[in-house]
C-alpha positions as protocol buffer text, in pm:
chain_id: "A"
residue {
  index: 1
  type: UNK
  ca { x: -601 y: 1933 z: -2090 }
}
residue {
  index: 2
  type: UNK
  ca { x: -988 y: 1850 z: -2102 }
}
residue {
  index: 3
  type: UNK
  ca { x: -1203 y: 1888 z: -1852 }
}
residue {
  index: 4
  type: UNK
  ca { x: -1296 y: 1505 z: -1882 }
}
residue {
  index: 5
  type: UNK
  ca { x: -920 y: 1419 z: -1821 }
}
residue {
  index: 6
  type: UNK
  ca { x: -897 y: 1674 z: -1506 }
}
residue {
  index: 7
  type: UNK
  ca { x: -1204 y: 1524 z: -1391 }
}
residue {
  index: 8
  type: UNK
  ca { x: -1060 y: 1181 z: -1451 }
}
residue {
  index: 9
  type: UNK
  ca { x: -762 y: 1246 z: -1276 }
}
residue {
  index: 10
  type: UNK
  ca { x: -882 y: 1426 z: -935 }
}
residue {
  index: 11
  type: UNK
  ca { x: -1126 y: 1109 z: -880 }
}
residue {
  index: 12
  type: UNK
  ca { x: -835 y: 885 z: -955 }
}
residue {
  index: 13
  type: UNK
  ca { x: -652 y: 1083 z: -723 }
}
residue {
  index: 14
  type: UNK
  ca { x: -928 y: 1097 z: -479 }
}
residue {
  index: 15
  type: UNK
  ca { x: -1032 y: 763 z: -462 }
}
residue {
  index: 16
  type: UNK
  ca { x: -730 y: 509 z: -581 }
}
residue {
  index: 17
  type: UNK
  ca { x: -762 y: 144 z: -596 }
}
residue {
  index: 18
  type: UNK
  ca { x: -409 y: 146 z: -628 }
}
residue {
  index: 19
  type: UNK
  ca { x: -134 y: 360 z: -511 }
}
residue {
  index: 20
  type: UNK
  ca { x: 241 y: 339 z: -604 }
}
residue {
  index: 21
  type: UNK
  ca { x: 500 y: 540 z: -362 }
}
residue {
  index: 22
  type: UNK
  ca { x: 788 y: 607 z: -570 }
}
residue {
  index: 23
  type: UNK
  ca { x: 1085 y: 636 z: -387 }
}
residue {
  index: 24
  type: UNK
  ca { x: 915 y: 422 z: -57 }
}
residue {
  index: 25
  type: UNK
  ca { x: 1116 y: 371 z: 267 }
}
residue {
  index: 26
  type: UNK
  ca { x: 1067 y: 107 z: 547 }
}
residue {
  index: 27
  type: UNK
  ca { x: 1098 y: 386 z: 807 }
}
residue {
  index: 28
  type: UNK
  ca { x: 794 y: 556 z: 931 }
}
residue {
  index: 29
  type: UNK
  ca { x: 979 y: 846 z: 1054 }
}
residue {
  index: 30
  type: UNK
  ca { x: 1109 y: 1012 z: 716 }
}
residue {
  index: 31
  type: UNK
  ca { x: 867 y: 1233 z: 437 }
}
residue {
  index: 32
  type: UNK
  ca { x: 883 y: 919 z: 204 }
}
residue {
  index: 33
  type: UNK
  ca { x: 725 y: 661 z: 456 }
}
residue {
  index: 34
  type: UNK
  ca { x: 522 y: 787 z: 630 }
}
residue {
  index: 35
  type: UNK
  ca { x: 278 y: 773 z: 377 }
}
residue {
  index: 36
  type: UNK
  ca { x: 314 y: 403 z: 362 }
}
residue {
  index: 37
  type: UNK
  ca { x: 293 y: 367 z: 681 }
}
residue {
  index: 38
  type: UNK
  ca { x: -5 y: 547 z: 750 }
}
residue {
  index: 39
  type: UNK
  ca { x: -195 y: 377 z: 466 }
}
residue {
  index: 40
  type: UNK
  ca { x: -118 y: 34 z: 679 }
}
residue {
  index: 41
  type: UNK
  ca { x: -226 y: 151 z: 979 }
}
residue {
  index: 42
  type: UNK
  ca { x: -558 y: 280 z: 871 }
}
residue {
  index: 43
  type: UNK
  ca { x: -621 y: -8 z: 674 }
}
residue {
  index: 44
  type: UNK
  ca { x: -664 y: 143 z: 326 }
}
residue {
  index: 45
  type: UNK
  ca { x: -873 y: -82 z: 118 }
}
residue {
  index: 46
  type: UNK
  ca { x: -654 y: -37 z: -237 }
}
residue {
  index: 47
  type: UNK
  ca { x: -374 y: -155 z: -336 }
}
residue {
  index: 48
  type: UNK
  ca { x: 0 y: -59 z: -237 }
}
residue {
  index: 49
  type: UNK
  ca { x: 279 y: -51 z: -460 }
}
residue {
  index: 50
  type: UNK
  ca { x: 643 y: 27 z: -286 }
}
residue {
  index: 51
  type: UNK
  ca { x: 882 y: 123 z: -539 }
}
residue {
  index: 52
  type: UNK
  ca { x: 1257 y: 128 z: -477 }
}
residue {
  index: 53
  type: UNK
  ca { x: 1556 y: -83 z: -567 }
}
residue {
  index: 54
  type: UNK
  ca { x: 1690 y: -117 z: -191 }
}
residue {
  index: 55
  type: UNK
  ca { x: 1420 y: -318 z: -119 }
}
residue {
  index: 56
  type: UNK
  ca { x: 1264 y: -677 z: -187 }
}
residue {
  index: 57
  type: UNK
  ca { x: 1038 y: -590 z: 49 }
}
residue {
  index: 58
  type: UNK
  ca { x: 905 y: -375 z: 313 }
}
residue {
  index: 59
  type: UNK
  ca { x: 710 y: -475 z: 592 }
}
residue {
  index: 60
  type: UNK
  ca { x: 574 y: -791 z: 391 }
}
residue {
  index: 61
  type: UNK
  ca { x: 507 y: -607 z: 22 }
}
residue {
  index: 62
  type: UNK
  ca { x: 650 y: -649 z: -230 }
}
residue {
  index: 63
  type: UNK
  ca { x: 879 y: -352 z: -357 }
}
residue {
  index: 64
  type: UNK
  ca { x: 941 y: -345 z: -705 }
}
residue {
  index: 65
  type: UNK
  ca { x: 1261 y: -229 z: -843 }
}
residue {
  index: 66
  type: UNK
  ca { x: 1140 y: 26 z: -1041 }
}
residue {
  index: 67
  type: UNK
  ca { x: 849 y: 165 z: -1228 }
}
residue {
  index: 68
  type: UNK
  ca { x: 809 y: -98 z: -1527 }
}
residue {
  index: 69
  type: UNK
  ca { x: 820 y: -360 z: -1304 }
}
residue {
  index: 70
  type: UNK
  ca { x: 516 y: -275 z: -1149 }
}
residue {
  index: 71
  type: UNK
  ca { x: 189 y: -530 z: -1189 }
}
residue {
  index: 72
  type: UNK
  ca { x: -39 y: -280 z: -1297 }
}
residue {
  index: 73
  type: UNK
  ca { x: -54 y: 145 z: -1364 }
}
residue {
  index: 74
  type: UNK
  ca { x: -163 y: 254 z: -1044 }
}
residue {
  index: 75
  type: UNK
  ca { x: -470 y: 488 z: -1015 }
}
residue {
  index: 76
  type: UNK
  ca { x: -243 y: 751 z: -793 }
}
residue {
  index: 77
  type: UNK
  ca { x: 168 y: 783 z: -764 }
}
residue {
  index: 78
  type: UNK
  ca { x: 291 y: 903 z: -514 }
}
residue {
  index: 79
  type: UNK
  ca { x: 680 y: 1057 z: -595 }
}
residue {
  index: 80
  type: UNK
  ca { x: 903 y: 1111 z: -322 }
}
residue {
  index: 81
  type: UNK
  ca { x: 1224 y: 1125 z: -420 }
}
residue {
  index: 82
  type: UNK
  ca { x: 1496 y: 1386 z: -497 }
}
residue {
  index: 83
  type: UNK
  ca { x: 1343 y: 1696 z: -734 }
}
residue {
  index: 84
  type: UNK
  ca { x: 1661 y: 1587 z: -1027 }
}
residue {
  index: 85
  type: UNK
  ca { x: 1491 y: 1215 z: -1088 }
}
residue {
  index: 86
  type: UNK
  ca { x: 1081 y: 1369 z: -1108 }
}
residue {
  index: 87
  type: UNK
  ca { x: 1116 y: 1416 z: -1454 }
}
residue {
  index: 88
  type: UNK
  ca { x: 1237 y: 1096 z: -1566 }
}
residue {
  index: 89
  type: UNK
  ca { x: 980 y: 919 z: -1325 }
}
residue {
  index: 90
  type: UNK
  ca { x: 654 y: 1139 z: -1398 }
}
residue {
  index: 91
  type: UNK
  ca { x: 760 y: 995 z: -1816 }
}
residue {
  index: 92
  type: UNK
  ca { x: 798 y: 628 z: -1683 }
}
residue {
  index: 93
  type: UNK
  ca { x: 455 y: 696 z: -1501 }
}
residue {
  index: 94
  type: UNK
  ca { x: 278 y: 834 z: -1791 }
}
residue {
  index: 95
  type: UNK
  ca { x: 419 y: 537 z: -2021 }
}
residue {
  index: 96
  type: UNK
  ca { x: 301 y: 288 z: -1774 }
}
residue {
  index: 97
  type: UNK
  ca { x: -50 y: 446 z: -1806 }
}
residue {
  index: 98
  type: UNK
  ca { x: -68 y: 596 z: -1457 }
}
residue {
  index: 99
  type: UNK
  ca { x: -321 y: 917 z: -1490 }
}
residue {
  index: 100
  type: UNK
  ca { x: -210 y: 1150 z: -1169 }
}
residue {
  index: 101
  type: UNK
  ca { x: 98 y: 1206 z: -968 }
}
residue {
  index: 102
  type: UNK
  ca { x: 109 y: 1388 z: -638 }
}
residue {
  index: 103
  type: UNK
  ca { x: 478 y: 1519 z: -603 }
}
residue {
  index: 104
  type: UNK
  ca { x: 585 y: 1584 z: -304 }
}
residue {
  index: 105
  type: UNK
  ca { x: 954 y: 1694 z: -366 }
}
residue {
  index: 106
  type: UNK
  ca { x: 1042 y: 2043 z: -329 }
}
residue {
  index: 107
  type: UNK
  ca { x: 1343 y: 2177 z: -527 }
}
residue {
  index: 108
  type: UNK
  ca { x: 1124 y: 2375 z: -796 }
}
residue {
  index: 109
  type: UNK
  ca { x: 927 y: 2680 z: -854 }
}
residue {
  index: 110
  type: UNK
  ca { x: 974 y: 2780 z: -499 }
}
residue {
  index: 111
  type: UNK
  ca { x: 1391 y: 2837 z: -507 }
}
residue {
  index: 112
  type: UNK
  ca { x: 1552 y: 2988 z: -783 }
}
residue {
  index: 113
  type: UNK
  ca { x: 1517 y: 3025 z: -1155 }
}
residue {
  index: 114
  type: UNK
  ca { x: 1685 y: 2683 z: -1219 }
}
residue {
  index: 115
  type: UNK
  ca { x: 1447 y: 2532 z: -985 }
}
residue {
  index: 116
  type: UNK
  ca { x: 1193 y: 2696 z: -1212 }
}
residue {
  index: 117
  type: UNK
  ca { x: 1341 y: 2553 z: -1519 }
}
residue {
  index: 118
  type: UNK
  ca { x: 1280 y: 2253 z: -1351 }
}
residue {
  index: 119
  type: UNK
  ca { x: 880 y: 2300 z: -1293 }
}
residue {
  index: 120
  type: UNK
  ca { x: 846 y: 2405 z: -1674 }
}
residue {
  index: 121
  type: UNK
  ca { x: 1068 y: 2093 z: -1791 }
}
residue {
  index: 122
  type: UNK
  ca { x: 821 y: 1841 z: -1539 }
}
residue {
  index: 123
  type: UNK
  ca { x: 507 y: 1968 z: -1684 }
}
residue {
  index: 124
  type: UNK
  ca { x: 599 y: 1919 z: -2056 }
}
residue {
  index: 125
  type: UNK
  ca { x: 758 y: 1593 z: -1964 }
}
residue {
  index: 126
  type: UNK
  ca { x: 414 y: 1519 z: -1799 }
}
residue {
  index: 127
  type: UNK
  ca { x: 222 y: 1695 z: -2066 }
}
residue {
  index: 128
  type: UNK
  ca { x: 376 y: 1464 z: -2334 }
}
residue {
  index: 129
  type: UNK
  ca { x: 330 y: 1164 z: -2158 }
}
residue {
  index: 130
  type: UNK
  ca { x: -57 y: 1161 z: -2090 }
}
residue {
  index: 131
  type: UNK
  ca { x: -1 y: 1235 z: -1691 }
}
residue {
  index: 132
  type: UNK
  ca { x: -124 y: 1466 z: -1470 }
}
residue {
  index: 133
  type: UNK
  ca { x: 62 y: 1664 z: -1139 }
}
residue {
  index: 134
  type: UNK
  ca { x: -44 y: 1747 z: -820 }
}
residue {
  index: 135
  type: UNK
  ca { x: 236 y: 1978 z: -692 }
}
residue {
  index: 136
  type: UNK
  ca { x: 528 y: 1953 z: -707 }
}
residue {
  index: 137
  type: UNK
  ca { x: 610 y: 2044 z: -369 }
}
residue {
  index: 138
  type: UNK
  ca { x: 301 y: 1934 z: -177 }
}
residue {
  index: 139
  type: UNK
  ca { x: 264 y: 1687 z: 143 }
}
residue {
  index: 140
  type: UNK
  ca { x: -29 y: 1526 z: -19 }
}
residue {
  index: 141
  type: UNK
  ca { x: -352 y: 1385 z: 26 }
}
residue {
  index: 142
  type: UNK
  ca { x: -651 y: 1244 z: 221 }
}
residue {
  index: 143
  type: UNK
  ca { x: -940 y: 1090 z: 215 }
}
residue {
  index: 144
  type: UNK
  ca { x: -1075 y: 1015 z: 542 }
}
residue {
  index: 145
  type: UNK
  ca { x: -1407 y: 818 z: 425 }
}
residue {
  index: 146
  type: UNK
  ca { x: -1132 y: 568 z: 242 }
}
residue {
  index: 147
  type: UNK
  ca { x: -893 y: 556 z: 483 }
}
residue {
  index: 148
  type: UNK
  ca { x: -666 y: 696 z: 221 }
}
residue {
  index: 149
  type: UNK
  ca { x: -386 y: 920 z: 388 }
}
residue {
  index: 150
  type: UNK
  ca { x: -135 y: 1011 z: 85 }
}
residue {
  index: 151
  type: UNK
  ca { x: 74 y: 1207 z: 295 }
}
residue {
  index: 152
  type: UNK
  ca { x: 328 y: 1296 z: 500 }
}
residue {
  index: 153
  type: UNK
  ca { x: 158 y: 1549 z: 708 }
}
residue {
  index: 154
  type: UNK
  ca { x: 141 y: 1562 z: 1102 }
}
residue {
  index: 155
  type: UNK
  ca { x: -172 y: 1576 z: 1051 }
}
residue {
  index: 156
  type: UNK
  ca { x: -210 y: 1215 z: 997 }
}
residue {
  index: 157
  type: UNK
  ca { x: 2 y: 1092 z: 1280 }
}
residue {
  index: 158
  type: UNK
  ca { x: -353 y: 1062 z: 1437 }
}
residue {
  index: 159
  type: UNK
  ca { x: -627 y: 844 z: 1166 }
}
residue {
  index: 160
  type: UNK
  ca { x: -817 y: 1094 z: 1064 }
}
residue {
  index: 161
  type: UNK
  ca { x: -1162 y: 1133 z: 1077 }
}
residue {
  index: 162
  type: UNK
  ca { x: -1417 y: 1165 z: 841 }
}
residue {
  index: 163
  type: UNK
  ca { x: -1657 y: 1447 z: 888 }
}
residue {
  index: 164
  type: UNK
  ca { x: -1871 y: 1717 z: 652 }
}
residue {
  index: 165
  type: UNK
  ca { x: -1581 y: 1965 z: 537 }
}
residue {
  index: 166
  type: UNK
  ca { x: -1331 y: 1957 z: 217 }
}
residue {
  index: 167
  type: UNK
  ca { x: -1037 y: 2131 z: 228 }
}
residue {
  index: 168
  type: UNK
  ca { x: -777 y: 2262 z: 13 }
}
residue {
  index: 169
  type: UNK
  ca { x: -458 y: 2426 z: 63 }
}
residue {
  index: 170
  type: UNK
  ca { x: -205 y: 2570 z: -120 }
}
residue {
  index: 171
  type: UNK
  ca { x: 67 y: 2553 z: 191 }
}
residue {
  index: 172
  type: UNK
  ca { x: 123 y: 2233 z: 330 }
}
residue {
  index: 173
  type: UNK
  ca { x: 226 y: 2420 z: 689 }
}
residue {
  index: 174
  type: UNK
  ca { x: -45 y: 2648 z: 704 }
}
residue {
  index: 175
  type: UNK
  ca { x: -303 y: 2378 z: 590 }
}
residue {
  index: 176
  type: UNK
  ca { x: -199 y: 2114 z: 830 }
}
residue {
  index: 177
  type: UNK
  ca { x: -198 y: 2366 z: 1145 }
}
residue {
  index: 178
  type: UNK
  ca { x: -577 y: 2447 z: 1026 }
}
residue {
  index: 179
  type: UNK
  ca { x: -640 y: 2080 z: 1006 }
}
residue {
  index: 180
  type: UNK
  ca { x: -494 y: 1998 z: 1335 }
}
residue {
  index: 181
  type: UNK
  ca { x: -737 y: 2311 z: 1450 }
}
residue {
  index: 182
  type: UNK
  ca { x: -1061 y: 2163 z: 1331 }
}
residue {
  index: 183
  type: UNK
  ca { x: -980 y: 1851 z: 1395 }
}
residue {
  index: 184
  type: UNK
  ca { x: -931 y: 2006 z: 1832 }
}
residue {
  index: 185
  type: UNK
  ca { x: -1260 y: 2170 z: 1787 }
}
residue {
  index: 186
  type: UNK
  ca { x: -1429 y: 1802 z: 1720 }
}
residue {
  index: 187
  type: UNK
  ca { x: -1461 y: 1910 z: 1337 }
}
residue {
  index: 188
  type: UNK
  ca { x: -1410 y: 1617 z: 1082 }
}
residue {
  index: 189
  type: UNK
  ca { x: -1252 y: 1641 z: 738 }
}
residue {
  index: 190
  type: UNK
  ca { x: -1357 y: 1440 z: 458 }
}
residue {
  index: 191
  type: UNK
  ca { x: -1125 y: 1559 z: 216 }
}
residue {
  index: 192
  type: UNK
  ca { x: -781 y: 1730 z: 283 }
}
residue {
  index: 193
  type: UNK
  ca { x: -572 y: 1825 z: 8 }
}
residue {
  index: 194
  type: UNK
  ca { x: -250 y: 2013 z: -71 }
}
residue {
  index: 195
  type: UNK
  ca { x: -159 y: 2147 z: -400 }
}
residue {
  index: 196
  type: UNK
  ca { x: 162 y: 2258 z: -331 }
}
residue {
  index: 197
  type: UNK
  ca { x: 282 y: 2452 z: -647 }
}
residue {
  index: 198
  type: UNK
  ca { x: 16 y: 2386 z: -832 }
}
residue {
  index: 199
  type: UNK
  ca { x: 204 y: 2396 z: -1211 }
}
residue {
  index: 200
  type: UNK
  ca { x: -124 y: 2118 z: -1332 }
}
residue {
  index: 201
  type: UNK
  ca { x: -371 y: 2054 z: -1110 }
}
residue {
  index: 202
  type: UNK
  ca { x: -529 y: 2348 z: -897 }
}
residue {
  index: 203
  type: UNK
  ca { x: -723 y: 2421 z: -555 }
}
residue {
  index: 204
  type: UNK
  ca { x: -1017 y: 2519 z: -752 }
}
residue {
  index: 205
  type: UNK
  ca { x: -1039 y: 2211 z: -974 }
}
residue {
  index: 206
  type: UNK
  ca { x: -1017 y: 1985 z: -636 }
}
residue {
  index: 207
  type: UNK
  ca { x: -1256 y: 2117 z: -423 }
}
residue {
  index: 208
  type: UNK
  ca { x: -1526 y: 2132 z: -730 }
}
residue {
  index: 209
  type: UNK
  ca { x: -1499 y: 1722 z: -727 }
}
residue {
  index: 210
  type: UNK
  ca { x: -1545 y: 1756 z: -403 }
}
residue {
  index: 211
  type: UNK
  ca { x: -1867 y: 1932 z: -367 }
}
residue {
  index: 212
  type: UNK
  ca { x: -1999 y: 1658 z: -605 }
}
residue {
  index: 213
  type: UNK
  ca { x: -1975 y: 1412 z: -259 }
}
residue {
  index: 214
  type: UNK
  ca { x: -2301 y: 1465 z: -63 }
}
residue {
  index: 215
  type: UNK
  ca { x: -2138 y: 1390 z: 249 }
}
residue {
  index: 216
  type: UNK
  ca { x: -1955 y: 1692 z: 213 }
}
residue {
  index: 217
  type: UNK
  ca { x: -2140 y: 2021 z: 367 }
}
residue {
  index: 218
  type: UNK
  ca { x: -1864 y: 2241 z: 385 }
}
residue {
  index: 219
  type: UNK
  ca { x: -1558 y: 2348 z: 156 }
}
residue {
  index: 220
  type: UNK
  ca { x: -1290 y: 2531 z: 264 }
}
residue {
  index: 221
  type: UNK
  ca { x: -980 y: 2670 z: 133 }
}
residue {
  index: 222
  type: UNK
  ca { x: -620 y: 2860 z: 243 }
}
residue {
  index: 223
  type: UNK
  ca { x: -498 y: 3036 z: -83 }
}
residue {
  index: 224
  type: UNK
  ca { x: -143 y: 3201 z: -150 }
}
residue {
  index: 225
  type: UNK
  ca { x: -244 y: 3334 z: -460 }
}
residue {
  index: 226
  type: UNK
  ca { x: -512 y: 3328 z: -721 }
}
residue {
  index: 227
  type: UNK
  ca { x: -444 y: 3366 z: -1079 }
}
residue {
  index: 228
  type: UNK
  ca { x: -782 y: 3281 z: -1223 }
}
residue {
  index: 229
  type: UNK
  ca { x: -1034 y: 3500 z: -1022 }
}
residue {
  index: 230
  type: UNK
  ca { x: -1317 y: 3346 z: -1234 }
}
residue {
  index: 231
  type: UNK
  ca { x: -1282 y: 2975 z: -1145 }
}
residue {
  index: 232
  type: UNK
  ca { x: -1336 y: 3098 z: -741 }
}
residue {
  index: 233
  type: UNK
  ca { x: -1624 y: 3279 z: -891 }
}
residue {
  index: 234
  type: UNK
  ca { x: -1772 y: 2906 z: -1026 }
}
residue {
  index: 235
  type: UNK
  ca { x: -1668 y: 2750 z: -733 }
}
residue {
  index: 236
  type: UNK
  ca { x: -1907 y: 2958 z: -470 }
}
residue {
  index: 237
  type: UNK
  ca { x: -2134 y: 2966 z: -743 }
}
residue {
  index: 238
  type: UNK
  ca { x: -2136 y: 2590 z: -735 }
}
């Protein structure tokens, strides 16, 4: 991929007029709606597009039945549903013209060597259909200066609030219990973001479109592993 299309896609990821949550649930309390939820509550300016066929509705929007019958490609998907159906819904995404997906499902890279299989097979299938990935197995996103809270993360069971620092994380655990940190020593965070398994879209690349935001003073990072020493290198260079 380009450097124009990663570009393209983090800001689209970053700053949505229009989300879809694939897989969306009327109950607050489980991974897949909790982000709709907290989008409500915080009184996110774009658009929200429920997807799932259990529902007319929920909470007084419209779900759609599936991923055609959606208005509009949204700027951001959100997929949250079982790791066997990503494939088929990152293509439906891509044909519908959607530019990013933020995966949260976990089944991949992180198990076995089928669940490996699986991470190779989503990326071509995303690769071939004009979509990028955030993830897979990732709690999300936020951007606190949009009211934008893409994830499941405890985290967000509080609004968060926007303040100076970027951060990135590779683990959603180990980057929410940082964020929940800050947040008790009265430090505000513009931008939190977890790439999960990174097989598309990396740490690096995010917190580079981040330091283009002059709000931001301060980026920050918790890495598991770095296999391309020489994009950390730009980064602090940057």
């Amino acid at each position: 991929m380009t450097k124009q299309n990663t570009v393209h896609a983090i800001n689209c990821m970053l700053y949505p007029k229009s989300v879809a949550i694939i897989g969306a649930s009327a109950d607050a309390n489980k991974l897949n709606g909790r982000p709709f939820y907290f989008m409500r509550r915080d009184k996110f300016g774009g658009r929200i597009y429920p997807v799932n066929p259990r529902y007319d509705e929920i909470h007084g929007v419209t779900c759609y039945p599936d991923i055609a019958a959606l208005p509009e490609a949204p700027d951001l998907a959100i997929v949250a549903i079982p790791a066997v159906h990503c494939k088929d819904a990152v293509v439906q995404l891509g044909q519908k013209g959607c530019p990013i997906a933020v995966v949260f499902s976990s089944g991949f890279g992180e198990t076995c060597e089928v669940g490996r299989v699986m991470e190779r097979e989503l990326l071509n299938a995303a690769q071939e259909n004009g979509i990028r990935i955030c993830g897979p197995n990732n709690l999300g996103l936020i951007n606190s200066f949009n009211n934008m809270s893409a994830t499941f993360s405890q985290y967000a069971d509080q609004p968060p609030i926007p303040g100076p620092v970027a951060f990135a994380t590779q683990s959603g655990a180990f980057g929410t219990g940082i964020a929940a940190l800050a947040r008790s020593r009265g430090i505000g965070i513009g931008y939190f973001v977890n790439t999960g398994n990174q097989i598309d879209i990396n740490l690096m690349e995010v917190l580079e479109i981040t330091i283009d935001d002059e709000r931001i003073k301060v980026v920050a990072a918790y890495l598991e592993g770095l296999t391309d020493a020489d994009a950390l290198i730009r980064l602090a260079n940057k």
